[in-house]
N, C-alpha and C positions, 0 to 999 in steps of 0.2 A: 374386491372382497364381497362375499353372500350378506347381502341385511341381517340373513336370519345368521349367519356366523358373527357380523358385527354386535348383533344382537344380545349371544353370547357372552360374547367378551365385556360388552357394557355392562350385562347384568353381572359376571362373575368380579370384575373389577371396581365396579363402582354402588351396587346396590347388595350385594350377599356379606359384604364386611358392613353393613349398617343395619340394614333390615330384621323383623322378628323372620321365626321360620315357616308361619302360619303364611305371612306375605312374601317369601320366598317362593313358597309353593305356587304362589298365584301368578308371579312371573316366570315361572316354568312352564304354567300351562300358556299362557302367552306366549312365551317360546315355540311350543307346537302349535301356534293356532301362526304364529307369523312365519315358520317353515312350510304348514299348507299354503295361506294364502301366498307369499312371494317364492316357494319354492327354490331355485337358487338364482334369481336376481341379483344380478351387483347393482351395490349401491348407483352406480354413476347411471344404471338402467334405469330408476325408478325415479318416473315423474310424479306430479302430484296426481293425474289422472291414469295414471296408473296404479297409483296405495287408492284412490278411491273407488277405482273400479274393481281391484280386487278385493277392497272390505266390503264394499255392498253386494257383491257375489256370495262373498263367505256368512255376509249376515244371513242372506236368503236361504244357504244350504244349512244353517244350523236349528232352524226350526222346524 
């Protein structure tokens, strides 16, 4: 499975039946920020030097 698919489903199953919808919105946009950075990585692909090589990439492109 895609992180950013897993991603989905966590956020739709476990945080959108609790959450307000001010903070929903904000894990949406996280939702698009973690389908750029990991693109379609399966879980079993991603090491930890791999989330941190692609967040400190994506920090540097967002400023």
């Amino acid at each position: 499975m895609a992180f950013s698919n897993y991603y989905l489903e966590w956020l739709k199953t476990y945080k959108e039946p609790t959450v307000r919808i001010s903070s929903m919105k904000k894990y949406q946009t996280y939702a698009k920020n973690i389908t750029t950075m990991f693109e379609e990585l399966q879980l079993s692909q991603i090491t930890f030097s791999i989330a941190q090589e692609r967040i400190i990439i994506f920090g540097h492109n967002i400023h």
